[in-house]
C-alpha positions as CSV (number, residue, x, y, z in Angstrom):
1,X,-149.5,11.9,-162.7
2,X,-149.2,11.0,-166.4
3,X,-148.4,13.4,-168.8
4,X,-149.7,13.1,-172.2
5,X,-147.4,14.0,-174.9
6,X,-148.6,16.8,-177.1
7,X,-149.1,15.7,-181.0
8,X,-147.4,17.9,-182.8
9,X,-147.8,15.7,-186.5
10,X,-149.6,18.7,-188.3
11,X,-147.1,21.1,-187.3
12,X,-144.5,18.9,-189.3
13,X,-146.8,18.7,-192.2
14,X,-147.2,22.5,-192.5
15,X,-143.1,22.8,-192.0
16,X,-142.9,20.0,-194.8
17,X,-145.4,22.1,-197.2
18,X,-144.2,25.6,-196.8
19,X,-140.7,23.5,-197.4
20,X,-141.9,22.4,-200.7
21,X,-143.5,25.3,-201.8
22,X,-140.9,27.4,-201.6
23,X,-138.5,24.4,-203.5
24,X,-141.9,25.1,-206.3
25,X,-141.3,28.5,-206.3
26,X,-137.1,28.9,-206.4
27,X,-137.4,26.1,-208.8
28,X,-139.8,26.7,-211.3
29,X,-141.2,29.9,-210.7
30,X,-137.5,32.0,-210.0
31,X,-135.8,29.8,-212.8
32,X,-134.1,27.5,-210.6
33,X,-132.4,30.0,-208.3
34,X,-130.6,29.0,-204.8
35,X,-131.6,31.2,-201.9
36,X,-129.0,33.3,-202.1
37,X,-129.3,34.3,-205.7
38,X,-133.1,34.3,-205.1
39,X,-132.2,37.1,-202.3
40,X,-130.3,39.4,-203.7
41,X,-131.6,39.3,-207.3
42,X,-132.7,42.9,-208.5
43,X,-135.9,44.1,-209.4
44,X,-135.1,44.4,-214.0
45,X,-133.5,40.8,-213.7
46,X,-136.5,39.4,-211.9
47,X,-139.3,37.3,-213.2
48,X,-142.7,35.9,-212.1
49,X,-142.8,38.0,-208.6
50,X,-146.2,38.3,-208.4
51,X,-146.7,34.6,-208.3
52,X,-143.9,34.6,-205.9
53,X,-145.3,37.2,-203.3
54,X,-148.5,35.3,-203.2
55,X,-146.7,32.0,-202.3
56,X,-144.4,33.9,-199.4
57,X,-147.3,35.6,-198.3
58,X,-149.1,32.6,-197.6
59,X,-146.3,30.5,-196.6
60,X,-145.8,33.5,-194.0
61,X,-149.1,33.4,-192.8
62,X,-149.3,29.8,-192.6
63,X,-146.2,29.6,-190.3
64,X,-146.9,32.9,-188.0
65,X,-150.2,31.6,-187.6
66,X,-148.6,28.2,-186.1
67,X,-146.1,29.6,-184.0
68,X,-148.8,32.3,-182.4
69,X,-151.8,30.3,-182.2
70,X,-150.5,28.1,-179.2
71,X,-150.1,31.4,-177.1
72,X,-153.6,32.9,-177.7
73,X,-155.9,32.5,-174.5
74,X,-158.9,31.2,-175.9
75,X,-160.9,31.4,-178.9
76,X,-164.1,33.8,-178.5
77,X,-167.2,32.6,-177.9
78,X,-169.0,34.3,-181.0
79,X,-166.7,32.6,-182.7
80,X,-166.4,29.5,-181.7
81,X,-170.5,29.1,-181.5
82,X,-170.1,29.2,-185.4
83,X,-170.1,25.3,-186.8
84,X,-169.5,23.9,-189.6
85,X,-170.9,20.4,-189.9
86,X,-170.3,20.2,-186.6
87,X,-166.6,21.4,-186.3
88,X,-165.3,25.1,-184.9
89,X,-162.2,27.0,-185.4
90,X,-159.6,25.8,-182.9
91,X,-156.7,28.1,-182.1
92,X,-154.9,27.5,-184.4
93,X,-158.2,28.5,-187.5
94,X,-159.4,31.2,-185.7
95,X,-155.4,32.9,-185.5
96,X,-154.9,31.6,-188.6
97,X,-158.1,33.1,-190.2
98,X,-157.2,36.4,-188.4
99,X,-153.8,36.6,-189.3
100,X,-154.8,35.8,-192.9
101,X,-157.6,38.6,-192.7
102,X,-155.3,41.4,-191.4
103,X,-152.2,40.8,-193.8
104,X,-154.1,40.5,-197.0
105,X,-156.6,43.9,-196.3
106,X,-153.1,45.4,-195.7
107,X,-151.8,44.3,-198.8
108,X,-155.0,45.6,-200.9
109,X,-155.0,49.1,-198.9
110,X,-151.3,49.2,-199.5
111,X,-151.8,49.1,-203.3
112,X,-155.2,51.3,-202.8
113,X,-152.8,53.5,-200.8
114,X,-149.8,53.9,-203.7
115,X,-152.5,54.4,-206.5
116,X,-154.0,57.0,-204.7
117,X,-151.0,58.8,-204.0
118,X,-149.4,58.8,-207.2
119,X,-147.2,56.2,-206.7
120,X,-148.3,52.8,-208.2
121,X,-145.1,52.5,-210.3
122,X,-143.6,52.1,-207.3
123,X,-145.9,49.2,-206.0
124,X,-144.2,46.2,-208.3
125,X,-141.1,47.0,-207.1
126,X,-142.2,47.3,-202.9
127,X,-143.7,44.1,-203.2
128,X,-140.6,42.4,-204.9
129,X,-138.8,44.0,-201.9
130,X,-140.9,43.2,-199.4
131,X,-140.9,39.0,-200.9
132,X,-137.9,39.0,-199.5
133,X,-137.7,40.3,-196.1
134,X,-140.6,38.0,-195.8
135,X,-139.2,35.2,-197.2
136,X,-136.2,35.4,-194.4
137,X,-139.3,35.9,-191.8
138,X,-140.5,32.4,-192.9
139,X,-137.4,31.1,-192.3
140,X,-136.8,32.4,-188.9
141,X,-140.5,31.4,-188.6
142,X,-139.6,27.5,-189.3
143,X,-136.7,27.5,-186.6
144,X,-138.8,29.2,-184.1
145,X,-141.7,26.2,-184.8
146,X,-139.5,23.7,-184.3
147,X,-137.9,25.2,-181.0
148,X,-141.5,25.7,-179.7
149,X,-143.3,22.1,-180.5
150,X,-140.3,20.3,-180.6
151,X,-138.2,21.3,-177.2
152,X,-139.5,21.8,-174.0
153,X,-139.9,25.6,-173.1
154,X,-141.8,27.0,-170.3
155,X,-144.6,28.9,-172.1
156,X,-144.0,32.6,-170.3
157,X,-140.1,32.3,-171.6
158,X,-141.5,31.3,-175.0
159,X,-144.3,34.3,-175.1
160,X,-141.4,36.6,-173.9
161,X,-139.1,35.3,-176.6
162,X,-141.9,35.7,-179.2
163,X,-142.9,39.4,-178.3
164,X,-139.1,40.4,-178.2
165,X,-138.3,38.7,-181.7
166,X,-141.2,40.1,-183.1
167,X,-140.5,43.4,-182.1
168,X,-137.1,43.3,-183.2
169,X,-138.0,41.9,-187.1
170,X,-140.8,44.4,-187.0
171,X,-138.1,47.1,-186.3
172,X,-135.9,45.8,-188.7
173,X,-138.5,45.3,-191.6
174,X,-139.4,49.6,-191.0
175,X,-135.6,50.5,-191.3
176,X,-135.4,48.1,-194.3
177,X,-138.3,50.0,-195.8
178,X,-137.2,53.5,-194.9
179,X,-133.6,52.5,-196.5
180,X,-134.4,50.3,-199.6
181,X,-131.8,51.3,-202.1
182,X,-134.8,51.2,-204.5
183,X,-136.7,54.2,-202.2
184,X,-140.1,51.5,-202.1
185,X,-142.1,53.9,-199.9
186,X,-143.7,57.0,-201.1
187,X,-141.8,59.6,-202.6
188,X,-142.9,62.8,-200.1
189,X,-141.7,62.0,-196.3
190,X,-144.9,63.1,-195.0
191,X,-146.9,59.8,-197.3
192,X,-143.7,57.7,-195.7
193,X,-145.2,58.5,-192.4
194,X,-148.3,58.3,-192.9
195,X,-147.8,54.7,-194.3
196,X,-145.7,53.3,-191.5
197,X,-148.5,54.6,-189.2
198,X,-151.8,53.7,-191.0
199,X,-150.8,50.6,-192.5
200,X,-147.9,48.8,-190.8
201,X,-147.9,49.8,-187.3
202,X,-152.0,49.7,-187.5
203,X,-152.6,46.2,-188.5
204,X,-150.5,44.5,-186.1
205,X,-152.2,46.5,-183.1
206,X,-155.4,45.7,-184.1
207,X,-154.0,41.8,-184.5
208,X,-152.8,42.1,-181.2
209,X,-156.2,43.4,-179.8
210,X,-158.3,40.1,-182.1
211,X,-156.2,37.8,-180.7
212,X,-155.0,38.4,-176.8
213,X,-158.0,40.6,-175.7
């Protein structure tokens, strides 16, 4: 039997872009700070973080997307049926379209969320938090590419490995919330709750169910 080796080219041009991105970003946009400065900056000597969270955000989704998209089971049928000049979604556009859906609606009812409890002013400063938790995601999220395209890993050890990181960073990214020497959530416990329920524990179930059921 022949095997035929997998091309993995695009998955080193996405590694190579989100690389060069975030070189744009520390470089231009953060006034060129290393990633260490860029880290542990605080929130009045901090500039441009809008701009910032958008590229981390995408850069985030981008390489999740990669990394999950290779475990999915198939891409529905509805979906798939859908062409384009003749092309379809292949694993990799329909995770990446779903992962992309689910994290930005999360983002804009997050904001909706803050306004509507009285805490906006706190929104600038949860999102310059929450830039860099996931900008150390992205990272691990680069590593964790190149271990699964890259070396030769039986695809159940891999799967378990992803579910168990994930849960762990997803654990660690509440605490960090809860914690945040800045107090980013809510004010009133109860909204703190009700947050970590509705709109962080919420969205990645529903991810869960688009893409493995």
């Amino acid at each position: 039997m022949v095997r035929i080796a997998q091309q993995n080219d695009w998955v080193v041009f996405i590694l190579v872009g989100s690389i060069f991105l975030y070189i744009f970003m520390l470089l231009s946009l953060q006034r060129e700070s290393s990633v260490r400065e860029f880290l542990l900056q605080k929130f009045p000597d901090s500039s441009n973080n809008f701009p910032s969270w958008v590229i981390i955000s995408f850069v985030f989704v981008l390489l999740f997307s990669t990394l999950v998209s290779q475990f999915i089971p198939i891409v529905p049928r509805k979906i798939s049926e859908v062409q384009i000049m003749g092309y379809e979604l292949n694993k990799f556009g329909f995770t990446f379209l779903s992962v992309s859906g689910i994290y930005f609606s999360k983002n804009i009812l997050s904001y909706l969320y803050y306004a509507g409890t009285g805490n906006s002013k706190k929104w600038k400063v949860f999102y310059f938090a929450a830039s860099k938790i996931y900008f150390v995601f992205s990272i691990i999220l680069m590593v964790a590419c190149v271990v699964k395209y890259f070396y030769d890993i039986a695809l159940s050890v891999a799967f378990d490995m992803l579910v168990g990181g994930f849960l762990l960073l997803f654990g660690f990214k509440l605490i960090f919330y809860f914690f945040h020497r800045n107090d980013i959530l809510p004010q009133k416990w109860y909204y703190k709750i009700l947050y970590i329920c509705t709109l962080q524990i919420t969205p990645v179930l529903v991810l869960w169910k688009i893409l493995f059921f």
